[in-house]
KELORO-397433 format. One record per residue (C-alpha): chain; x, y, z; residue in one letter; residue number from 1. Coordinates in steps of 0.2 Angstrom, whole numbers. Each point is the difference from the previous one (the first is absolute). Example, Ala and Ser with C-alpha at 12.3 -4.5 7.8 and 13.67 -1.06 7.14 Angstrom:
BEGIN
{'A', {62, -22, 39}, 'A', 1} {'A', {6, 17, -3}, 'S', 2} 
This chain:
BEGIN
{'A', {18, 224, -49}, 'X', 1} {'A', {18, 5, 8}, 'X', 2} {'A', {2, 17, -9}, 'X', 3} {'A', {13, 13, 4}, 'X', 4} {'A', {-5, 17, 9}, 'X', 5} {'A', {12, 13, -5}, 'X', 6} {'A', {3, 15, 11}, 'X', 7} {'A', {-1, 17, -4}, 'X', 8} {'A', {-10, 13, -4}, 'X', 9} {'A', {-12, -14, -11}, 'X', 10} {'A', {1, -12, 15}, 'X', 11} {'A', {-19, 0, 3}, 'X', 12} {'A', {-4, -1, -20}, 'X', 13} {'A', {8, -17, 1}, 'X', 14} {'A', {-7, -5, 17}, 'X', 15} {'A', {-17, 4, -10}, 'X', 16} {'A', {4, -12, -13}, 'X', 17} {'A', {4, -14, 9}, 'X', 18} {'A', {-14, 1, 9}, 'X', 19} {'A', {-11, -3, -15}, 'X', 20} {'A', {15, -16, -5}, 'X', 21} {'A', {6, 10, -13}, 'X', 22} {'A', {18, 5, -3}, 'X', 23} {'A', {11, 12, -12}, 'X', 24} {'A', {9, -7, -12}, 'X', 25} {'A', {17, 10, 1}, 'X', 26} {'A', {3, -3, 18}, 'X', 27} {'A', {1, -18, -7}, 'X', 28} {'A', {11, 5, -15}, 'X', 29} {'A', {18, -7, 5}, 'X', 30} {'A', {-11, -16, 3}, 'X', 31} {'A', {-9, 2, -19}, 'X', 32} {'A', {13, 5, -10}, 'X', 33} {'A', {14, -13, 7}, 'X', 34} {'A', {9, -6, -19}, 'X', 35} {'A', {1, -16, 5}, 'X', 36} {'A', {-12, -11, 12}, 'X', 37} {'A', {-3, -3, 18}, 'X', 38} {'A', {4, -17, 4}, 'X', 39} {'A', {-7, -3, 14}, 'X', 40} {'A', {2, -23, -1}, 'X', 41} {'A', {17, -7, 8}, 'X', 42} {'A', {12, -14, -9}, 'X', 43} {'A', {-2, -15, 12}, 'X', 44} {'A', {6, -17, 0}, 'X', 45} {'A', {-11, -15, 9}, 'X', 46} {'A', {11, -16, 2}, 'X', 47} {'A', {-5, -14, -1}, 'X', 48} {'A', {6, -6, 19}, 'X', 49} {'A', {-10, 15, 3}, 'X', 50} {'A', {-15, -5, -5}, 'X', 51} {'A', {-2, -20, -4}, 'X', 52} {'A', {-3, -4, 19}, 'X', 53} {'A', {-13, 12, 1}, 'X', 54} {'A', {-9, -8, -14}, 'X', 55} {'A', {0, -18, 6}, 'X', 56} {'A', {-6, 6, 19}, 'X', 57} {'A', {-14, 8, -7}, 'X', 58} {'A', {-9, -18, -4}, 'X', 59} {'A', {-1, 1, 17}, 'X', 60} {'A', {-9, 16, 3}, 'X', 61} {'A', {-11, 1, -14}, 'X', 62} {'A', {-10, -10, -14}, 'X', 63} {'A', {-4, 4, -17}, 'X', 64} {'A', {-21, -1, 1}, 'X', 65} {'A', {-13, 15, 1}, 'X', 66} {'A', {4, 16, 4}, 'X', 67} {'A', {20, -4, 1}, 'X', 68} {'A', {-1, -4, -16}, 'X', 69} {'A', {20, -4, -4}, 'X', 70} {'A', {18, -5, 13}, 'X', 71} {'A', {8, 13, -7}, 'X', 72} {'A', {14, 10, 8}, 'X', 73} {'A', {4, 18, -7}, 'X', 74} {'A', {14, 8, -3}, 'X', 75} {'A', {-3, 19, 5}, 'X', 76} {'A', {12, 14, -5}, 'X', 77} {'A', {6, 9, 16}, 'X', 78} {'A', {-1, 16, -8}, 'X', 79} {'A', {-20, 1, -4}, 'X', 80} {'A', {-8, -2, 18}, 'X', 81} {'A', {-16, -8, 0}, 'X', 82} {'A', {0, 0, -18}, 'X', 83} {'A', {4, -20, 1}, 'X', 84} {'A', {8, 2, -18}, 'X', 85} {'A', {16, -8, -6}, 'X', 86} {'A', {3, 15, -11}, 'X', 87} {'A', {-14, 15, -3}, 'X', 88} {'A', {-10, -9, -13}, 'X', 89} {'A', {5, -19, 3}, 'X', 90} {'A', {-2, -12, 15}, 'X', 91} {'A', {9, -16, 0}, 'X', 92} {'A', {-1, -15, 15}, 'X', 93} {'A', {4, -19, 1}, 'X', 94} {'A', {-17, -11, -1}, 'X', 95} {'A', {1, -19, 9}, 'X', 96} {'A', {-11, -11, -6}, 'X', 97} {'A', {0, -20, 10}, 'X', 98} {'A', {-6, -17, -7}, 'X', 99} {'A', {-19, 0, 0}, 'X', 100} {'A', {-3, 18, 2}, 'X', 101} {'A', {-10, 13, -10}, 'X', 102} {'A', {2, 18, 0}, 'X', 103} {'A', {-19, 3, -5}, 'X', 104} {'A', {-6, 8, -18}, 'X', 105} {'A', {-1, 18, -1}, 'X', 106} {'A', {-1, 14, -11}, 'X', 107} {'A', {9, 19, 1}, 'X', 108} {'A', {5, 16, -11}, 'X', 109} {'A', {17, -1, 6}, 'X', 110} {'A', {10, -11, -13}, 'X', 111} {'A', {14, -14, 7}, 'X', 112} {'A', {13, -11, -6}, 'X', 113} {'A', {7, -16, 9}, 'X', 114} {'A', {19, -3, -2}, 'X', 115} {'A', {2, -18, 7}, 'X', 116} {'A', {13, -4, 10}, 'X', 117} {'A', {-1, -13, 10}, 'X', 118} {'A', {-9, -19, -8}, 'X', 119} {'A', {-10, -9, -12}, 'X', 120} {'A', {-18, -5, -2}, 'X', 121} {'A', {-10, 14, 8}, 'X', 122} {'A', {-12, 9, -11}, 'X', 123} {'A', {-9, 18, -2}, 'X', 124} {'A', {-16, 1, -6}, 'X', 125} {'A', {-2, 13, -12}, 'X', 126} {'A', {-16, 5, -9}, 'X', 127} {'A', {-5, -21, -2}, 'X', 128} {'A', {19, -3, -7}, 'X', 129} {'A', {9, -12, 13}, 'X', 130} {'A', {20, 6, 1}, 'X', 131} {'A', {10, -13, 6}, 'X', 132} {'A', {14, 9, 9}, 'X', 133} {'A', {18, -7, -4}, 'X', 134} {'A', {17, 10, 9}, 'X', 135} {'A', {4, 18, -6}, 'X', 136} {'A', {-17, 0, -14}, 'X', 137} {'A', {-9, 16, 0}, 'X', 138} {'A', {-18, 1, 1}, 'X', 139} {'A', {-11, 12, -5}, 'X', 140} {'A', {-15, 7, 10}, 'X', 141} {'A', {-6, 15, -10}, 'X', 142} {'A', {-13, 11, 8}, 'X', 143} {'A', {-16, -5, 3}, 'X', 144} {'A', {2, -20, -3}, 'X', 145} {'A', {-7, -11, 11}, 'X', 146} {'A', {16, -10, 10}, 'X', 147} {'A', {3, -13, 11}, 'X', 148} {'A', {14, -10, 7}, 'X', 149} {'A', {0, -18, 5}, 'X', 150} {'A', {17, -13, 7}, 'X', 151} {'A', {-5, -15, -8}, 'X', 152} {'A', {19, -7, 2}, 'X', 153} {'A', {8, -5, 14}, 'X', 154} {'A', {11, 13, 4}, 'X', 155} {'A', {0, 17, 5}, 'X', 156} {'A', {-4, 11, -14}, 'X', 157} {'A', {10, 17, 2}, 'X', 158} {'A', {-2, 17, -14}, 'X', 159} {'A', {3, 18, -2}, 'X', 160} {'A', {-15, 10, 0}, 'X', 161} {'A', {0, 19, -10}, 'X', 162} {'A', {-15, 9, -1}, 'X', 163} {'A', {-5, 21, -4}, 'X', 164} {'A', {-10, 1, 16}, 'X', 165} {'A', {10, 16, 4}, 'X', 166} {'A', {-4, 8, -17}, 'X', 167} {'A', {-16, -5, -2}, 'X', 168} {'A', {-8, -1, 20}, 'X', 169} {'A', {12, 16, 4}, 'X', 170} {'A', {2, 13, -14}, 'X', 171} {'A', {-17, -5, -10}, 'X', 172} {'A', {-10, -6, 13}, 'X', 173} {'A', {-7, -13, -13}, 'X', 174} {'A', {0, -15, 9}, 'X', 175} {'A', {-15, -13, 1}, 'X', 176} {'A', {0, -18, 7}, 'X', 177} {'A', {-11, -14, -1}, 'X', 178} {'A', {0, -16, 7}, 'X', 179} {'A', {-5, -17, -12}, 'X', 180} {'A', {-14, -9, 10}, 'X', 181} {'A', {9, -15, 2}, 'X', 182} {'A', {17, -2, 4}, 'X', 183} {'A', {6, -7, -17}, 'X', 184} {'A', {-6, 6, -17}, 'X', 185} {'A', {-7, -14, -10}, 'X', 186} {'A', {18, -7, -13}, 'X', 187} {'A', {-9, 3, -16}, 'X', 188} {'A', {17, 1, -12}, 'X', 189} {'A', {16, -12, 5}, 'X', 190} {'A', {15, 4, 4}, 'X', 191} {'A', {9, 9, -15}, 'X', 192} {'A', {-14, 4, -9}, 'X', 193} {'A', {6, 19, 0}, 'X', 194} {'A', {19, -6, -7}, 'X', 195} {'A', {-7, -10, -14}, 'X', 196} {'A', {-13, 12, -6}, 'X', 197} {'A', {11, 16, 1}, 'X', 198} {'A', {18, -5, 5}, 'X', 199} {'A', {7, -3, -18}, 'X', 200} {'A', {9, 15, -1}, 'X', 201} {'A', {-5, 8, -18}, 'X', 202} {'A', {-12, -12, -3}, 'X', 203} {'A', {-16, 4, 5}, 'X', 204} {'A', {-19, -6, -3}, 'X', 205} {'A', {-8, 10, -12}, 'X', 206} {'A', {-17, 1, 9}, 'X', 207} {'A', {-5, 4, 15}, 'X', 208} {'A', {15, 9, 5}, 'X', 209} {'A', {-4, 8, 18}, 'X', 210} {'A', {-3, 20, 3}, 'X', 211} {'A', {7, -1, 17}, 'X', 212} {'A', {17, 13, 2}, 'X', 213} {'A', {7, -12, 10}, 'X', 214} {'A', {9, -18, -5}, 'X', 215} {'A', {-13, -15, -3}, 'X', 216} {'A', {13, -11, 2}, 'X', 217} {'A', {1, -4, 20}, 'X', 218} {'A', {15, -9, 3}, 'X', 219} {'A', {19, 3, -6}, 'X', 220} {'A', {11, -16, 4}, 'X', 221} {'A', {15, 2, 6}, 'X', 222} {'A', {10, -13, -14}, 'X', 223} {'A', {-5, 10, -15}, 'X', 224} {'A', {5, 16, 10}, 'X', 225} {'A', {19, -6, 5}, 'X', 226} {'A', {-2, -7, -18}, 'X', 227} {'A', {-1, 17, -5}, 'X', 228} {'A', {13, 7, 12}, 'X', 229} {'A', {12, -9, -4}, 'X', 230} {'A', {-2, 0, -20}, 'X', 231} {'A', {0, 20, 2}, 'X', 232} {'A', {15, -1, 9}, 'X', 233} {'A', {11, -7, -14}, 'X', 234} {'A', {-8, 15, -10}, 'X', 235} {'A', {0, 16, 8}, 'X', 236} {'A', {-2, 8, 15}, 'X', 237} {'A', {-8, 18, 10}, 'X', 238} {'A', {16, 10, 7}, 'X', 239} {'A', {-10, 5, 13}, 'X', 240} {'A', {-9, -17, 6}, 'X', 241} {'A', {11, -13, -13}, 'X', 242} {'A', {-12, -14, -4}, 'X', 243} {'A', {-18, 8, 1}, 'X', 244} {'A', {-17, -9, -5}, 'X', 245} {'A', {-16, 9, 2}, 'X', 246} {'A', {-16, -15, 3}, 'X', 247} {'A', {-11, 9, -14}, 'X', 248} {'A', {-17, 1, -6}, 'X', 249} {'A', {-3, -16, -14}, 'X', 250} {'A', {-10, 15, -12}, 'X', 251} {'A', {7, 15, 3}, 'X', 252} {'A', {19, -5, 3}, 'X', 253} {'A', {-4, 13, 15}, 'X', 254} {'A', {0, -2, 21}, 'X', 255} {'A', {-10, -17, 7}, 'X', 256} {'A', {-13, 14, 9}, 'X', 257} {'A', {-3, 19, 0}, 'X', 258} {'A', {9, 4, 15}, 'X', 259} {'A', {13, -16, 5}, 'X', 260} {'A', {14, -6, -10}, 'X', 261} {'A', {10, -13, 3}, 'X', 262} {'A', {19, -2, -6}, 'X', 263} {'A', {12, -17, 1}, 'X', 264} {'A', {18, 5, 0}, 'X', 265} {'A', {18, -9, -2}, 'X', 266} {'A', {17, 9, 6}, 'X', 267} {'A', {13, -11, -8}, 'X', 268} {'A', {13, -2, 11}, 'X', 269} {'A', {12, 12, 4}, 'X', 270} {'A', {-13, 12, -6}, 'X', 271} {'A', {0, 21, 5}, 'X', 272} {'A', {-14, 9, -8}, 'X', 273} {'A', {0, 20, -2}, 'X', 274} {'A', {-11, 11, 11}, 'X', 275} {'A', {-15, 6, -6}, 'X', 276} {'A', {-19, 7, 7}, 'X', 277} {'A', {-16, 0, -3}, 'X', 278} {'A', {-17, 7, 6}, 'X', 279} {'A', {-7, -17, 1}, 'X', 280} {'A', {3, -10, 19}, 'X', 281} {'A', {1, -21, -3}, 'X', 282} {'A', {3, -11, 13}, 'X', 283} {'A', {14, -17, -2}, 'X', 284} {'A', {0, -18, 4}, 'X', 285} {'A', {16, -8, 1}, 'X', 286} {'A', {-2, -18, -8}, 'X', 287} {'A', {18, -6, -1}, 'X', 288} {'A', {18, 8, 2}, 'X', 289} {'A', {6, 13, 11}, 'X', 290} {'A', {4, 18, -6}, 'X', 291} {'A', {-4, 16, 6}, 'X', 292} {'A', {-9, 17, -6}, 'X', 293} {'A', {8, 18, 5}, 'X', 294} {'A', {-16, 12, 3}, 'X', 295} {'A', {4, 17, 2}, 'X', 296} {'A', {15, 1, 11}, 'X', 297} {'A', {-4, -18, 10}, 'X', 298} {'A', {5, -18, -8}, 'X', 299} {'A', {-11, -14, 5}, 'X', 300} {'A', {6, -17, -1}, 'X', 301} {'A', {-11, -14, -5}, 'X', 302} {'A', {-1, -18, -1}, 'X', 303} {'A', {-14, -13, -4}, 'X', 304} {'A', {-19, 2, 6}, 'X', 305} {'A', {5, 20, 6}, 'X', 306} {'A', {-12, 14, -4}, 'X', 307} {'A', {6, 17, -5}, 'X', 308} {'A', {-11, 16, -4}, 'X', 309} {'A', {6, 14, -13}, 'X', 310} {'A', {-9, 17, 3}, 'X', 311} {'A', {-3, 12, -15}, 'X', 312} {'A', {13, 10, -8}, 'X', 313} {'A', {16, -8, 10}, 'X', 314} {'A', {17, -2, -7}, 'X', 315} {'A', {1, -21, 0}, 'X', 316} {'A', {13, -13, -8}, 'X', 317} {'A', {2, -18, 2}, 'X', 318} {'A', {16, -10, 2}, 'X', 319} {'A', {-1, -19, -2}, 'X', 320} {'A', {17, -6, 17}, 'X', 321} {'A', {0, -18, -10}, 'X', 322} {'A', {12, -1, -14}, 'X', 323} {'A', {-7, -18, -4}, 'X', 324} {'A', {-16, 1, 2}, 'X', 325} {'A', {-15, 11, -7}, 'X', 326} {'A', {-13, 10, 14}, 'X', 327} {'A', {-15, -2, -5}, 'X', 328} {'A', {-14, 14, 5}, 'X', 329} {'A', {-19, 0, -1}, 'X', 330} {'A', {-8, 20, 3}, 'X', 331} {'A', {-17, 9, -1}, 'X', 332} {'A', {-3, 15, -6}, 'X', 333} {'A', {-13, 15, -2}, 'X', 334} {'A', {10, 6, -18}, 'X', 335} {'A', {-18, -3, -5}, 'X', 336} {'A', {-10, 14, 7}, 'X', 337} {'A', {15, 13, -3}, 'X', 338} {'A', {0, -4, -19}, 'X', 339} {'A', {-19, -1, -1}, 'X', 340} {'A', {-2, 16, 9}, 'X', 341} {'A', {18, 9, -10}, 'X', 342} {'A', {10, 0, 16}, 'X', 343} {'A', {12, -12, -3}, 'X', 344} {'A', {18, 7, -1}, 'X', 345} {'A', {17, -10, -1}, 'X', 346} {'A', {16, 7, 1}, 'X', 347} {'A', {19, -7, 2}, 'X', 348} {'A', {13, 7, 7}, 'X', 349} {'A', {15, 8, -8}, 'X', 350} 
């Protein structure tokens, strides 16, 4: 442990207490009694000429069996060293799945969500429930569920994956793993079982409702979310992110999972938001349009299939450059674990 020696007559008092790792508080006070926080992630935006090459060429480097477990290529924010995160809580990479192959069944604290991107017909496993993956659904791997993937189409099969590993494996150092002993889970509920048992909005089953704090419902197509977009659109709208969905919870109304939640998002066209900030970092996936998002001082212009990371507590606005056509933005968030812990603060500018 780094800690400051001061010099001075007590020079040798605080020699002596590092020796023994321990520090004094009020050489540290600037540091403790900042008003507002460090931030210590970057805004940074991965395009997608950056990294769709990458993706493809590593079918040639790796396969997705034991011990590899997934193709997946990261996207690492430049700011947090070998901490391999996207932002300080979340890490987010581009999975590649080909015809006929499996990413074997395993298990892990860390919760995940798949944002498909590219194809149809693949499927993920989860917990005995079969997902068949269609473009732009979001799938739900909640902590602890057994998953595997499979390419039963012809095509390759291409999706976002968003996982707490940084929270959870870094700052809680609660993070367990356990491989299924066969590569594929055994299909014990068919595909939309989850959807027709929970997915009916306020109408519920009124047994047997699941414990779990995190959604039961495992997949979110993507035609009852534009659906919803687009009906919210000719309504009302956030000043600060215009046309603003929130994937929920079916029982609570609350986030899909403790610590990840997931947003779909519309700027009409010709559409500038007002700035605002807030404690929690997310972490956007441009579906459709082009647009851009001032952070801080820096604007960063995106288009379709880039990747942008928003650190905590940083000025941000939106801006939608068609004046046809809507941008349409899927995010990640760790809002979650700020509410649950009283942290969360939002704030818009004057």
């Amino acid at each position: 442990m780094a800690v400051p020696v001061a010099a001075g007559p007590h020079r040798d008092y605080y020699a002596a207490l590092a020796e023994r790792n321990l520090a004094a508080l009020w050489q540290r006070n600037a540091e403790t009694s900042a008003s507002e926080p460090r931030v210590t992630v970057a805004p940074y935006l991965w395009r997608r000429a950056d990294y769709y090459e990458y993706l493809l060429r590593a079918a040639e480097v790796v396969t997705p069996e034991r011990g590899a477990e997934r193709r997946v290529v990261q996207f690492v924010n430049p700011a947090l060293g070998d901490r391999f995160g996207t932002t300080h809580t979340l890490i987010t990479g581009v999975q590649l799945l080909l015809p006929g192959e499996v990413a074997p069944s395993h298990r892990h604290t860390p919760a995940a969500i798949r944002f498909i991107l590219q194809g149809d017909g693949a499927y993920t496993t989860v917990e005995g429930e079969k997902c068949v993956m269609r473009q732009h659904d979001l799938i739900l791997t909640p902590n602890w569920t057994w998953h595997d993937h499979g390419n039963e189409s012809a095509e390759p099969m291409i999706w976002l994956d968003g996982l707490d590993v940084p929270l959870v494996r870094g700052a809680l150092q609660a993070a367990f793993y356990q491989p299924y002993p066969d590569d594929r889970q055994p299909v014990t509920r068919p595909d939309g079982a989850s959807a027709r048992q929970f997915g009916a909005g306020a109408l519920q089953p009124a047994w047997g409702r699941p414990t779990s704090v995190a959604s039961p419902l495992f997949v979110y197509r993507w035609a009852q979310t534009r659906q919803a977009l687009d009906a919210l659109a000719g309504v009302d709208a956030s000043p600060h992110d215009d046309v603003y969905l929130e994937y929920t919870h079916p029982h609570t109304g609350g986030h899909v999972m403790p610590t990840l939640g997931c947003y779909a998002q519309m700027l009409r066209p010709g559409v500038e938001t007002r700035a605002h900030r807030h404690t929690s970092s997310a972490v956007y996936y441009v579906v459709a349009g082009e647009g851009s998002t001032t952070i801080g001082e820096e604007r960063f212009d995106w288009a379709r299939g880039d990747v942008l990371a928003l650190p905590p507590w940083t000025w941000h606005a939106h801006a939608n450059r068609s004046t046809r056509e809507p941008a349409l933005l899927f995010s990640l968030s760790d809002q979650p674990v700020y509410e649950a812990l009283g942290l969360y603060r939002e704030e818009a500018a004057a």
